[in-house]
N, CA, C, O and CB atoms as a CASP TS submission, in Angstrom:
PFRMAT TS
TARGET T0000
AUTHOR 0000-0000-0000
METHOD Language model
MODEL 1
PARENT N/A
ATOM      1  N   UNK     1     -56.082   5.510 -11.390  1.00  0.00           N
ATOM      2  CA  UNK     1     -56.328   6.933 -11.407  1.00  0.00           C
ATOM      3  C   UNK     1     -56.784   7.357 -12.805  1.00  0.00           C
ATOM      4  O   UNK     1     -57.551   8.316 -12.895  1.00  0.00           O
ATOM      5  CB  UNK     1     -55.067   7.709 -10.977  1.00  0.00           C
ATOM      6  N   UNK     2     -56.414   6.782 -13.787  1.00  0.00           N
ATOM      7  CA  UNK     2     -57.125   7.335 -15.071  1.00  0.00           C
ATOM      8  C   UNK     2     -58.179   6.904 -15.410  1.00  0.00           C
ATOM      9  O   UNK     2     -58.823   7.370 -16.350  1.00  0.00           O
ATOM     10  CB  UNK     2     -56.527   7.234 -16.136  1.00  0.00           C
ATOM     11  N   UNK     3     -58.543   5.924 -14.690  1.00  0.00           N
ATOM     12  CA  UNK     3     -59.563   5.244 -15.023  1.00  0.00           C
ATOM     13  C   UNK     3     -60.886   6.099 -14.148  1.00  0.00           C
ATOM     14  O   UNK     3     -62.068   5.775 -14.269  1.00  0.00           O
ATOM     15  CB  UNK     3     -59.246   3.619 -14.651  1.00  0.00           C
ATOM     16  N   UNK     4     -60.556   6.863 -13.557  1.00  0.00           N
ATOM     17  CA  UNK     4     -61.343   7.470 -12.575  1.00  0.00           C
ATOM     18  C   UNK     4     -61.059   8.857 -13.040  1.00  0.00           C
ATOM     19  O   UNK     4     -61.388   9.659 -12.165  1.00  0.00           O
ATOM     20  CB  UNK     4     -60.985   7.116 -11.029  1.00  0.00           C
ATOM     21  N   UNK     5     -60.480   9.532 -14.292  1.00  0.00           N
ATOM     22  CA  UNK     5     -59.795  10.922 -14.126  1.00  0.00           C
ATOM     23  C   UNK     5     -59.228  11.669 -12.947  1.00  0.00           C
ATOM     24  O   UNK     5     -59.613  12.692 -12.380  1.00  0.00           O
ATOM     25  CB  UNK     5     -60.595  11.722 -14.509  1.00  0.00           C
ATOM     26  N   UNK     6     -58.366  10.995 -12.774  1.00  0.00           N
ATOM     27  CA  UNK     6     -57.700  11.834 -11.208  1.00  0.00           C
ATOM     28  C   UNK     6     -57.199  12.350 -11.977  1.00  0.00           C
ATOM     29  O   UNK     6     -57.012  11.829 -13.076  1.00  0.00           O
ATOM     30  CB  UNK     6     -56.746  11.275  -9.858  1.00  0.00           C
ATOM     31  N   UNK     7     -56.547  14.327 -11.488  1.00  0.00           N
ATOM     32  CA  UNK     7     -55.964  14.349 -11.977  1.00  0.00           C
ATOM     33  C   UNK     7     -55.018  15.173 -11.147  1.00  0.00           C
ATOM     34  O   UNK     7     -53.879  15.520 -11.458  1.00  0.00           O
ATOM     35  CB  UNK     7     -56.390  14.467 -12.971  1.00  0.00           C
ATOM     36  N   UNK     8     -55.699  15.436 -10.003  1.00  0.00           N
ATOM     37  CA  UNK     8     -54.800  16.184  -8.657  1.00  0.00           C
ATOM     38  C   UNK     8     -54.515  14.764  -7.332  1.00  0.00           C
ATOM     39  O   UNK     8     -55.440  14.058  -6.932  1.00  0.00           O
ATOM     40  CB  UNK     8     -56.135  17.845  -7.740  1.00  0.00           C
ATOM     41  N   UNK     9     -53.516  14.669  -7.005  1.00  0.00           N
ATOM     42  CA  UNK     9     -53.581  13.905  -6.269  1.00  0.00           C
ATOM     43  C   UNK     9     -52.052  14.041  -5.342  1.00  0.00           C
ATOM     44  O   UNK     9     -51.126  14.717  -5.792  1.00  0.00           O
ATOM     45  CB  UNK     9     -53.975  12.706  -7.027  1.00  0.00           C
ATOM     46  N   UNK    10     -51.955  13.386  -4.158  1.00  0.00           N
ATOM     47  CA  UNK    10     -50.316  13.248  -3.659  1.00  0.00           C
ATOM     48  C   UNK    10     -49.945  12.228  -2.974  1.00  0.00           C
ATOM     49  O   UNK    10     -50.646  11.857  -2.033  1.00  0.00           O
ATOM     50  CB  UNK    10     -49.826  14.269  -2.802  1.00  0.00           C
ATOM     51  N   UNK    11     -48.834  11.604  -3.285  1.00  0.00           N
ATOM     52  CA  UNK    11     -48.387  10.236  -2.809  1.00  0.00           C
ATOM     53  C   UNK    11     -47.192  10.551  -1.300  1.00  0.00           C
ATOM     54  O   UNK    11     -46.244  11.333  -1.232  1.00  0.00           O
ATOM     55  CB  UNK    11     -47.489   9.350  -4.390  1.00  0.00           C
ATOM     56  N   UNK    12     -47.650   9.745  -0.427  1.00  0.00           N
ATOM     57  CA  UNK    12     -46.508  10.102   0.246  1.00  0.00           C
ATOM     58  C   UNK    12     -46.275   8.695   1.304  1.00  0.00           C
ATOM     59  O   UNK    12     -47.099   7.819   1.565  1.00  0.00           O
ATOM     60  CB  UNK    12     -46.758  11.677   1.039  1.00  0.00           C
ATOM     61  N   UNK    13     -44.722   8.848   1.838  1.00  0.00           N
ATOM     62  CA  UNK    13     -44.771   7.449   2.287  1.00  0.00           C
ATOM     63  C   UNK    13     -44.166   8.098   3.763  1.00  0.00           C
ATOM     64  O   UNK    13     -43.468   9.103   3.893  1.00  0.00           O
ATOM     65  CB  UNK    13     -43.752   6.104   1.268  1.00  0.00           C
ATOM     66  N   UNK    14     -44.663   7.195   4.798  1.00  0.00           N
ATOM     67  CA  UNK    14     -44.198   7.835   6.159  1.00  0.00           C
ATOM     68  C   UNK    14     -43.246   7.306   6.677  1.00  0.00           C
ATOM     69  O   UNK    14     -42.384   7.106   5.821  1.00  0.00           O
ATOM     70  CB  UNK    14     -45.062   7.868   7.151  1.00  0.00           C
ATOM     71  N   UNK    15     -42.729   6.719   8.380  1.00  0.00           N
ATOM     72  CA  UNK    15     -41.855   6.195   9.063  1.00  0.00           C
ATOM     73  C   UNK    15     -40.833   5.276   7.975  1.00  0.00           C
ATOM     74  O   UNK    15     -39.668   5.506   7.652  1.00  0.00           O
ATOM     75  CB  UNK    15     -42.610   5.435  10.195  1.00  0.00           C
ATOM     76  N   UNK    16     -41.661   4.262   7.596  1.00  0.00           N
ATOM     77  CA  UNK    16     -41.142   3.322   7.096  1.00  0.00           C
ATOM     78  C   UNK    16     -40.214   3.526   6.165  1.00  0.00           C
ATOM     79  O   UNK    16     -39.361   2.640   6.114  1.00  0.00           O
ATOM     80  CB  UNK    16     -41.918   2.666   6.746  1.00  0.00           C
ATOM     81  N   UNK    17     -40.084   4.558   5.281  1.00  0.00           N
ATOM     82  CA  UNK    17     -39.097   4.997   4.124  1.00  0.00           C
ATOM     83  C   UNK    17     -37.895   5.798   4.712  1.00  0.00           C
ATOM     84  O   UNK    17     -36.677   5.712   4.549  1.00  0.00           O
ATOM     85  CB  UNK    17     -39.876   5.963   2.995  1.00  0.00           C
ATOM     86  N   UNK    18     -38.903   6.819   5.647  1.00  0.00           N
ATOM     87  CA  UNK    18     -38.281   8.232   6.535  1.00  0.00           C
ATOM     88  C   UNK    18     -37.109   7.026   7.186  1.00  0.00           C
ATOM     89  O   UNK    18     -35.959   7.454   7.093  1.00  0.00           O
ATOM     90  CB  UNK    18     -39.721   9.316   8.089  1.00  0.00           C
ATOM     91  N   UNK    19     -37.202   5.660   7.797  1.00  0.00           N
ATOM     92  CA  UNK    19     -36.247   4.851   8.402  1.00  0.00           C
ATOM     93  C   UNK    19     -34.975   4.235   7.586  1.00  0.00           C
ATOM     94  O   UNK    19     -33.803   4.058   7.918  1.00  0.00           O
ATOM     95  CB  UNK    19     -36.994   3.821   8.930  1.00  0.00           C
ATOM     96  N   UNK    20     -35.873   3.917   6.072  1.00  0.00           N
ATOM     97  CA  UNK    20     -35.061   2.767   5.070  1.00  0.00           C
ATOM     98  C   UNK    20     -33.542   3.806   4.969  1.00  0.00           C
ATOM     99  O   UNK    20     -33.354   5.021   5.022  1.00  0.00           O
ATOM    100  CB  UNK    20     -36.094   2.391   3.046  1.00  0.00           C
ATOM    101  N   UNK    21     -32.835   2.858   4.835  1.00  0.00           N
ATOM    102  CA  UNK    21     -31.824   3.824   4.490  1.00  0.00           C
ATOM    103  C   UNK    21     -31.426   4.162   3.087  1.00  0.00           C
ATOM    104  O   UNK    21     -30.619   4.992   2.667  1.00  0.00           O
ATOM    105  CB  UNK    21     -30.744   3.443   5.077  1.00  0.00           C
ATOM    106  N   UNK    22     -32.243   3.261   2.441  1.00  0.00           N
ATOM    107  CA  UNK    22     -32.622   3.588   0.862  1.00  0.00           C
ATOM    108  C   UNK    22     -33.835   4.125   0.575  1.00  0.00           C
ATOM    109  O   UNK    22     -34.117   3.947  -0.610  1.00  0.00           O
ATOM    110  CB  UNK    22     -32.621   2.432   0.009  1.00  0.00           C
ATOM    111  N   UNK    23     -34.702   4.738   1.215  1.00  0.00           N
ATOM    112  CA  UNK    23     -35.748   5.290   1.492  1.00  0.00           C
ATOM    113  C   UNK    23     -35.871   6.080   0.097  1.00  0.00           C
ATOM    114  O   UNK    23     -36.734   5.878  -0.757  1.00  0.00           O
ATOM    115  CB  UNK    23     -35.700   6.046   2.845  1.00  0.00           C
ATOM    116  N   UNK    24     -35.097   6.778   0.057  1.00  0.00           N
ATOM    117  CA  UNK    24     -34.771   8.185  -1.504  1.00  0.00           C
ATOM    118  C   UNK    24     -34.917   6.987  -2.722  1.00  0.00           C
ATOM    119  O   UNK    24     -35.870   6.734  -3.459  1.00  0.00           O
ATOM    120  CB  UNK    24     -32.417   9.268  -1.624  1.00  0.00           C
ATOM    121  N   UNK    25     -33.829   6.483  -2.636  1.00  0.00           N
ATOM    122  CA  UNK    25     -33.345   5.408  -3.578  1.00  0.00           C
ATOM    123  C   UNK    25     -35.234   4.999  -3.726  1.00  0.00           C
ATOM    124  O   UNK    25     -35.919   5.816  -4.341  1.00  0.00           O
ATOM    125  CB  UNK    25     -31.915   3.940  -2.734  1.00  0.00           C
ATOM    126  N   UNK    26     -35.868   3.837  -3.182  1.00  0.00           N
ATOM    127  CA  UNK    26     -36.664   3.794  -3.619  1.00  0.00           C
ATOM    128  C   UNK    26     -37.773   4.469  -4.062  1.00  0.00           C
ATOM    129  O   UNK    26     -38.384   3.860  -4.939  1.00  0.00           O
ATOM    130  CB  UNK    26     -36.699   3.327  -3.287  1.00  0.00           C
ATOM    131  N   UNK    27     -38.162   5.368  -3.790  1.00  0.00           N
ATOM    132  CA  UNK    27     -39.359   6.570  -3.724  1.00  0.00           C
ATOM    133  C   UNK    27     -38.593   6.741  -5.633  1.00  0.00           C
ATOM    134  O   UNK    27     -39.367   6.803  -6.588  1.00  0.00           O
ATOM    135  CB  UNK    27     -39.110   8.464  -1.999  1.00  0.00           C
ATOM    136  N   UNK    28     -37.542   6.772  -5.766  1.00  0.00           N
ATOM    137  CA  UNK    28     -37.023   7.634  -7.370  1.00  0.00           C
ATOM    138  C   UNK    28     -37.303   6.237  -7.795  1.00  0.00           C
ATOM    139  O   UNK    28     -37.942   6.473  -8.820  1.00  0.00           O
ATOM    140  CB  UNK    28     -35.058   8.490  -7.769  1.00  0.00           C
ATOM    141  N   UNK    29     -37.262   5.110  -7.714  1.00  0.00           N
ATOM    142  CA  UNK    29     -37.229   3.770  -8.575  1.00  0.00           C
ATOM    143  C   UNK    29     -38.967   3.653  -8.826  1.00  0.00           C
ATOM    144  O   UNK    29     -39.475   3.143  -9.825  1.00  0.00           O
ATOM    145  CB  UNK    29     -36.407   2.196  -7.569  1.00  0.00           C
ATOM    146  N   UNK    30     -39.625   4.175  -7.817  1.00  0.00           N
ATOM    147  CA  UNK    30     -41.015   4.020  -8.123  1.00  0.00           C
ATOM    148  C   UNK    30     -41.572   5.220  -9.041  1.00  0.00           C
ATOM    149  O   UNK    30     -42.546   5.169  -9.793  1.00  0.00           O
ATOM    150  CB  UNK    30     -41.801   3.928  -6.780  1.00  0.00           C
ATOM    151  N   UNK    31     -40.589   6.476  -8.762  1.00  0.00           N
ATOM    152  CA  UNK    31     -41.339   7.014  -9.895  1.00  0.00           C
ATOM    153  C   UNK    31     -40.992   6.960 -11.186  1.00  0.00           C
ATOM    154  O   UNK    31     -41.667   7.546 -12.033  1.00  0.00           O
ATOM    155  CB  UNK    31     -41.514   8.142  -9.754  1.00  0.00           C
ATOM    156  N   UNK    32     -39.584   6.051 -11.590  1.00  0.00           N
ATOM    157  CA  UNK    32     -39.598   6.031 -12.740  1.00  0.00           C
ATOM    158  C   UNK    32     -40.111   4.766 -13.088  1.00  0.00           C
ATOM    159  O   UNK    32     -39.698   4.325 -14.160  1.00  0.00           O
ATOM    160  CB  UNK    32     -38.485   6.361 -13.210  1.00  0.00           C
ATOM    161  N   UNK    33     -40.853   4.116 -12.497  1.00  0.00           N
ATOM    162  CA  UNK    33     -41.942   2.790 -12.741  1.00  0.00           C
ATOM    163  C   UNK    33     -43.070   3.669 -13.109  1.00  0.00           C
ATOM    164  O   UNK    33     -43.651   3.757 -14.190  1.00  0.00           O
ATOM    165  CB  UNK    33     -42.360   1.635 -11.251  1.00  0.00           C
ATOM    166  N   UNK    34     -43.250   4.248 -12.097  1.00  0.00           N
ATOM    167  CA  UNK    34     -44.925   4.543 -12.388  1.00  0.00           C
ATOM    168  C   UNK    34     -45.255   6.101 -12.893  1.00  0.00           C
ATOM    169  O   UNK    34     -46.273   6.725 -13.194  1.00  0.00           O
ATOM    170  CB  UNK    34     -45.876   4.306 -10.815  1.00  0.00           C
ATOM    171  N   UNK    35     -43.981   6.349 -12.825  1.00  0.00           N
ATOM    172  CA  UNK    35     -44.469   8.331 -13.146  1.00  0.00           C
ATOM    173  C   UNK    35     -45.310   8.905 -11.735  1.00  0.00           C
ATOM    174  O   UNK    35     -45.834  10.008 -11.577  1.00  0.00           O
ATOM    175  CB  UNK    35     -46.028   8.589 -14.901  1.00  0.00           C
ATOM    176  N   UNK    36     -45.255   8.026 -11.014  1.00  0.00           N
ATOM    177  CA  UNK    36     -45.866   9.332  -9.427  1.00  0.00           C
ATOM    178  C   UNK    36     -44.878   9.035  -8.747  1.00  0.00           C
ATOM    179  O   UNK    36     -44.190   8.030  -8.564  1.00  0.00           O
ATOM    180  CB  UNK    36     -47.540   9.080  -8.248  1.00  0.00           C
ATOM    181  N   UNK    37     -44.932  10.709  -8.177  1.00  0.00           N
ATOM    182  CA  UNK    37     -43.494  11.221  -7.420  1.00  0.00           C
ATOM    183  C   UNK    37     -44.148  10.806  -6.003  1.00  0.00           C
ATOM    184  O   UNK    37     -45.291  11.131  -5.678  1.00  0.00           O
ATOM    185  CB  UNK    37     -42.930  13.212  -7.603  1.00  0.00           C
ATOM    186  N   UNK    38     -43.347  10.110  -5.273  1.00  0.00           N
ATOM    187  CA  UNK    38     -43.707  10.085  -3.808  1.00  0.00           C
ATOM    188  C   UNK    38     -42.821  11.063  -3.194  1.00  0.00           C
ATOM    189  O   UNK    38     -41.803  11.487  -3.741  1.00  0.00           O
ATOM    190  CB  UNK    38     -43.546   8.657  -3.115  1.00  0.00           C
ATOM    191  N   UNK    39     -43.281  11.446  -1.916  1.00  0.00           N
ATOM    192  CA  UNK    39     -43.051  12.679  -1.090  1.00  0.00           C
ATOM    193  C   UNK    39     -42.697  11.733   0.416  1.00  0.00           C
ATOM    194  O   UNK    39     -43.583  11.065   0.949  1.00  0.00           O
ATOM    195  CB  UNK    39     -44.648  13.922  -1.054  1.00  0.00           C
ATOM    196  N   UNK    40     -41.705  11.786   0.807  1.00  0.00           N
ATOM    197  CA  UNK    40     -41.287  11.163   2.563  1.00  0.00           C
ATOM    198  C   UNK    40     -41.678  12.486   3.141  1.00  0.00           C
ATOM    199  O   UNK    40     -41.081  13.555   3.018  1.00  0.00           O
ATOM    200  CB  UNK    40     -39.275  10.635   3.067  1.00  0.00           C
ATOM    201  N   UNK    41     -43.101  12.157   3.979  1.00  0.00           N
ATOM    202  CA  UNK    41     -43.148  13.513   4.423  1.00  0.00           C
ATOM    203  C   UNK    41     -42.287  13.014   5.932  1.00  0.00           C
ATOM    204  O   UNK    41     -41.636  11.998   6.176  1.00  0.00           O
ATOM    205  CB  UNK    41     -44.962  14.290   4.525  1.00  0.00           C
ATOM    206  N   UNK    42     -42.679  14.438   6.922  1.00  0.00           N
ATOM    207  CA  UNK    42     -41.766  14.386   8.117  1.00  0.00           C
ATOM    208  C   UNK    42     -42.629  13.401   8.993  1.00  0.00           C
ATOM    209  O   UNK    42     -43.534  12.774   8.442  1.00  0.00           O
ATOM    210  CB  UNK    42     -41.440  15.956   8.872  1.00  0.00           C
ATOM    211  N   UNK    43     -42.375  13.241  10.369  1.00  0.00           N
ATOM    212  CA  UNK    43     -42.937  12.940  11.395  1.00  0.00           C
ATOM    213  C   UNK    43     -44.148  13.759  12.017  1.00  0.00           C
ATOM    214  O   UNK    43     -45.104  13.283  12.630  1.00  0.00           O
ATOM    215  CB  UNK    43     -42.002  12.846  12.121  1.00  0.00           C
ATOM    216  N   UNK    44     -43.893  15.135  11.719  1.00  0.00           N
ATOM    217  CA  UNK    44     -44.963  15.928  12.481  1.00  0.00           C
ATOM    218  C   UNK    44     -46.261  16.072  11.130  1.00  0.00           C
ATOM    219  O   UNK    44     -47.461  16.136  11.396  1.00  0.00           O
ATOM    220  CB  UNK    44     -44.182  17.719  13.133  1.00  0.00           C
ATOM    221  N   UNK    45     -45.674  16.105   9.626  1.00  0.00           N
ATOM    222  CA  UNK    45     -46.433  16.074   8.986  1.00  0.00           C
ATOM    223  C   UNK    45     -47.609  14.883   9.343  1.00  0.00           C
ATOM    224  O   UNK    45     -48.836  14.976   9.377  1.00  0.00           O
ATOM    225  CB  UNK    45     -45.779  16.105   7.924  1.00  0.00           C
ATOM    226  N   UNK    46     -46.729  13.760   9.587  1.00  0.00           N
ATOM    227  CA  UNK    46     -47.286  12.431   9.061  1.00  0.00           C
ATOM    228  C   UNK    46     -48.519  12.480  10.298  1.00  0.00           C
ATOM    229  O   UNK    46     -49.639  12.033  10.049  1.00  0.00           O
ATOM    230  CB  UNK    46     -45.993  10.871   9.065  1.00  0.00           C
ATOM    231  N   UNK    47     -48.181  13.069  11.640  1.00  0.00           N
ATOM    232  CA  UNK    47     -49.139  12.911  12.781  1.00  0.00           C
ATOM    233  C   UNK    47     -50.168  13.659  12.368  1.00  0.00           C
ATOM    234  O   UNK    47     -51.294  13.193  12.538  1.00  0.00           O
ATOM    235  CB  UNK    47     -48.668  13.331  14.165  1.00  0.00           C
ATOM    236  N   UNK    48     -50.019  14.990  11.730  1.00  0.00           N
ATOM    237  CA  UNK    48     -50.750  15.736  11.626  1.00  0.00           C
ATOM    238  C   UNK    48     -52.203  15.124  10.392  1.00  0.00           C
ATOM    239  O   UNK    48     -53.401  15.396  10.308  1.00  0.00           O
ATOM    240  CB  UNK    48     -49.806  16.929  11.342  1.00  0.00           C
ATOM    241  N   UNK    49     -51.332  14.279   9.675  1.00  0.00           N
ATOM    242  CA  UNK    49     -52.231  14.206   8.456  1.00  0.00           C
ATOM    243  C   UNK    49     -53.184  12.493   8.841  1.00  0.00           C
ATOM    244  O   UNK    49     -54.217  12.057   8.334  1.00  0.00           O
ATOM    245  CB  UNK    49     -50.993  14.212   6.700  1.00  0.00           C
ATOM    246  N   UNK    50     -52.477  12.026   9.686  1.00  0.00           N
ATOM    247  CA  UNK    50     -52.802  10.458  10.202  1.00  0.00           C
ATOM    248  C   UNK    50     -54.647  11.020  11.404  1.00  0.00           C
ATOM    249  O   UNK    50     -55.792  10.586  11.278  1.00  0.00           O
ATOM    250  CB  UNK    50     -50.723   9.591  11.637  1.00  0.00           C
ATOM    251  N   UNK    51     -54.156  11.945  12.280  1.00  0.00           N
ATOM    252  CA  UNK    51     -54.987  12.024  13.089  1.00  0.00           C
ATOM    253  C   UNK    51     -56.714  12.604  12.869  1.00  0.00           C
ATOM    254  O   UNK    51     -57.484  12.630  13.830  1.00  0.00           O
ATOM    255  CB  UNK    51     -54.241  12.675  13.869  1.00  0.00           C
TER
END
């Protein structure tokens, strides 16, 4: 992304996290790796944004 100047962007992770039962837990371990906040969106989000 910097290499490209992003500078608006949004991360988000679907079922698979929304299931983990450390789902939170990881999403916070990645952003203090990488500095981007991931977002577990919902189910209806995720259809809405997939289709």
């Amino acid at each position: 992304m910097k290499i490209y100047d992003i500078v608006d962007y949004r991360a988000c992770a679907t079922s698979d996290l929304r299931a983990a039962s450390n789902g939170k837990e990881i999403t916070q371990r990645f952003a203090k790796i990488t500095g981007i906040r991931v977002e577990i969106t919902d189910s209806q989000e995720e259809a809405y944004t997939v289709s």
